[in-house]
N, C-alpha and C positions, 0 to 999 in steps of 0.2 A: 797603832797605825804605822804602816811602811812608810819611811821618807824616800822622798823622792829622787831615780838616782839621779847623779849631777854630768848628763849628756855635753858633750861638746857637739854644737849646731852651726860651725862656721860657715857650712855649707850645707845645703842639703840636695841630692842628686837627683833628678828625676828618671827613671827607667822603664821603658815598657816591658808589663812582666810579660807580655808577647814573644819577648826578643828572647834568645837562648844567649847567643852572643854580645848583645848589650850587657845583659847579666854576669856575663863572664868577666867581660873586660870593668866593669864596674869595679866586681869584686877586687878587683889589682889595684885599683887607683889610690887608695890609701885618703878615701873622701872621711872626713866627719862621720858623716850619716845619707845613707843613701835609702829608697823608697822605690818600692818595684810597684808598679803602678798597676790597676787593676781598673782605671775608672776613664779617663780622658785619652788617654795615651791607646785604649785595645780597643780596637772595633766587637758590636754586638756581638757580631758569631766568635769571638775570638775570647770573649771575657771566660767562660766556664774551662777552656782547655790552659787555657793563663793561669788559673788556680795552680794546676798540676806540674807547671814548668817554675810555677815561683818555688813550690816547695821543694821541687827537687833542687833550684838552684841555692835555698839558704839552708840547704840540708848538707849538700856535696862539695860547696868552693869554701875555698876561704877566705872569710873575710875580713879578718885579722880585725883591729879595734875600731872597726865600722860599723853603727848603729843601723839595725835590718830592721826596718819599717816597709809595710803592706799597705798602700791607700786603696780604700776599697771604692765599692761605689756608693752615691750619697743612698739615704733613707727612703728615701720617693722611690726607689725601684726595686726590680724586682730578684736585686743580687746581691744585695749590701748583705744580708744575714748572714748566705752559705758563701759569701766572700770569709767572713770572718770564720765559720766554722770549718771548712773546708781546709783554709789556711794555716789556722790553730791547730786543729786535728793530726795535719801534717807533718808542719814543721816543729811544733811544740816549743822547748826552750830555743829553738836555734833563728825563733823570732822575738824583737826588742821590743818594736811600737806596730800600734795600728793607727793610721792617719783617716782621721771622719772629714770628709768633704762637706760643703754644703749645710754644714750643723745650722740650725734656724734658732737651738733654744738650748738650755741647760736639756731637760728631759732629752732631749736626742744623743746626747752626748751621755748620762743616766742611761740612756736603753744600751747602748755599746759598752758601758761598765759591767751594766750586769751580764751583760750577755757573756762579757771575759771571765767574770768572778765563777760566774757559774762553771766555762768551758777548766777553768784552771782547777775546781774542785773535781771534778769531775775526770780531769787528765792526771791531777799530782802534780800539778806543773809547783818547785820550787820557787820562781820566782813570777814578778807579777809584772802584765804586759803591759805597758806605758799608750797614752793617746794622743796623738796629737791632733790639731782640730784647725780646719782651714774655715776663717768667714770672709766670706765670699758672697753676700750678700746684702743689702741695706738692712734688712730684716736683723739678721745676724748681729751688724755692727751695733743699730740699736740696741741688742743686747746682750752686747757683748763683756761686758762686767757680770751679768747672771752666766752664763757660758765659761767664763774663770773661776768662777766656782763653783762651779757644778760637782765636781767630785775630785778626790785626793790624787785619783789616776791619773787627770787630766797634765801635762807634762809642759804643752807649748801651743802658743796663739800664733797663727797663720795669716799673713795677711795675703789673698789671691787676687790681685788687680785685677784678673782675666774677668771672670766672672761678674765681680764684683763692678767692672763697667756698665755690662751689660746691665746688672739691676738697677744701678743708678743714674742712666741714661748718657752716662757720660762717654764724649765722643773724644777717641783715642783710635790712631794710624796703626799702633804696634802697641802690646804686652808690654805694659813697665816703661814705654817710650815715652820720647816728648809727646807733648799735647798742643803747643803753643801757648798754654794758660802761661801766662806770667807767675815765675817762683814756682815751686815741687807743689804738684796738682794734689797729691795721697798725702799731702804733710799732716792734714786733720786726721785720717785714718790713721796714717802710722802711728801717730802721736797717742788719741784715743785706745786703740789695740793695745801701743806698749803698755800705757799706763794700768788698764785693766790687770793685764799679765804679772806686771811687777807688782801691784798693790796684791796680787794673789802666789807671788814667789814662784809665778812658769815662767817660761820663754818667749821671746818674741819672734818671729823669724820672719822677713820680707820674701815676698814672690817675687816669682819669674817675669823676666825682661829678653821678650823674644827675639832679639836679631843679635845672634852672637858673635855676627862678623865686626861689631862695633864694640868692641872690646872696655876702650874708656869710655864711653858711656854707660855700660855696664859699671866698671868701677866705682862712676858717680853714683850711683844708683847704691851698690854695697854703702860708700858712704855714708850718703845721706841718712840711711836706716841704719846704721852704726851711731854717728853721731844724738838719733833720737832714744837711743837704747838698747835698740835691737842687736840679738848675737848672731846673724848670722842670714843667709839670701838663699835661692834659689838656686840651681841651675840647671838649664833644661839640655845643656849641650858638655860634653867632656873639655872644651876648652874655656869656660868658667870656672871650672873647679876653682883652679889656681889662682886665677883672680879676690873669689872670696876668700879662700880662708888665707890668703895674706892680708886682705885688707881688714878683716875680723879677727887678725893678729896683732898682739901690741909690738913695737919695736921694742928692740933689747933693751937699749939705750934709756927709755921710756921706763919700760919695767926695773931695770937696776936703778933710777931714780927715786919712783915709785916705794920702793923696801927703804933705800935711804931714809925716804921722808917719814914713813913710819917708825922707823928705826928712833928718828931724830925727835920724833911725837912720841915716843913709850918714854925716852930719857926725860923728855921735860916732864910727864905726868910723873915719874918716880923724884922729880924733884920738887914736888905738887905746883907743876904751873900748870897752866890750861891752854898756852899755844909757845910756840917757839919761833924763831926766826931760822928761816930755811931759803939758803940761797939767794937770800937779799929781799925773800918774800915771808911774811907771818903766816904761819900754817895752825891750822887748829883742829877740832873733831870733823867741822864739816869736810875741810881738805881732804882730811884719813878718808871719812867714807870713801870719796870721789875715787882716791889712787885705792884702796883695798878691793874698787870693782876691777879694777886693770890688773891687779896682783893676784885677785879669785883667777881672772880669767888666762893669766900669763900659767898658772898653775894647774887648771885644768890641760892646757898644752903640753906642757911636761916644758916649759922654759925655766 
């Protein structure tokens, strides 16, 4: 079995694969992982000739260590397949992930494994196309622990506020905004989604927060799904970028403490004790896990 590779998701970019020019300037930006959009983002008439423009663009530009993901259209219509083959056919190795929207179950998410397994036997593709999966639905969330483990491919757990209002009836001004509810309205979702994810060793990633001209509110929002586990947020505008993946980055300061404190945890187990006193505080195995998540991740960055 392929393990899984280990993506950096501090950001993930949304782009209409409509746009020739979004596409371009995307490719410069030096995002995490960015996602050429085939589903929300391109009007009817415009989704089959969008194919043709995504492949030429992760074919042609460079995109230097940015993860190229395709969200297709969900399963209920009538483009989701020849999104996937069309794409694949095209671009072949010079696409990372495919993004399923709207996933309602494990099997949905099974039909787009196999549909890859197959197109990769079939092309010679070397390496194998990553998924990621947006729930977005109450349906979904329900079951959303069968959906984390649906298959080996599956890479990262999406959570879509947009939609996922809608199902739930829940009444929201703006994408990702306040609500007026008293305390973070998605804390149950977040929370739910992360743990799924993590109990199954994928990713978490929070959705888009639509008014980008409010910048720190945005920020709080990266927080908040930071602080619940999540690696990484949305962004539907180029001027988020930057936002996220500082805020999904640890401080130096932080990080160089962090090794410290494992440093100062290996010496006490070589003297067989089981915690040591670090900085006027006792640190032990739980502590290590806590700072080895902050040290994985300072290390995926290249800090």
């Amino acid at each position: 079995m392929q393990e899984r590779p280990r993506r950096l998701r501090r950001c993930q970019l949304s782009v209409p694969g409509s746009s020739e020019k979004m596409m371009q300037k995307a490719a410069g930006m030096g995002v995490d992982f960015v996602f050429l959009d085939l589903e929300d983002a391109v009007a009817p008439s415009e989704k089959r000739p969008a194919r043709a423009k995504i492949v030429q663009a992760l074919n042609t530009l460079d995109w230097g260590r940015t993860t190229r993901c395709v969200r297709i259209n969900d399963l209920s219509t009538e483009y989701a397949y020849e999104d996937i083959i069309e794409v694949v056919e095209g671009a072949r190795e010079n696409l990372d992930m495919v993004m399923l929207p709207k996933a309602m179950s494990a099997s949905d998410v099974q039909f787009v494994d196999k549909l890859l397994a197959m197109m990769e036997k079939k092309l010679g593709l070397k390496k194998r196309i990553g998924i990621d999966v947006l729930i977005e639905e109450v349906e979904a969330m329900m079951r959303v622990e069968e959906i984390a483990a649906s298959t080996p491919r599956l890479e990262c757990l999406i959570f879509g506020m947009g939609d996922y209002s809608a199902s739930q009836g829940v009444s929201i001004r703006d994408i990702g905004g306040p609500s007026g509810y008293p305390g973070d309205i998605w804390s149950y979702q977040r929370h739910k989604l992360t743990i799924a994810a993590r109990a199954h060793r994928i990713d978490a990633v929070d959705g888009p927060f639509a008014d980008f001209r409010e910048p720190e509110a945005f920020r709080e929002e990266c927080r908040r799904a930071m602080t619940l586990g999540m690696v990484g947020k949305w962004a539907i505008h180029p001027s988020q970028v930057e936002i996220a993946q500082a805020t999904f980055s640890p401080a130096e300061a932080d990080v160089a403490r962090a090794r410290e404190m494992i440093r100062a945890y290996d010496a006490a187990l070589a003297q067989g004790l089981g915690a040591v006193q670090y900085d006027g505080k006792m640190i032990d195995i739980a502590s290590v896990r806590i700072v080895k998540n902050l040290v994985d991740r300072a290390d995926r960055i290249g800090m």
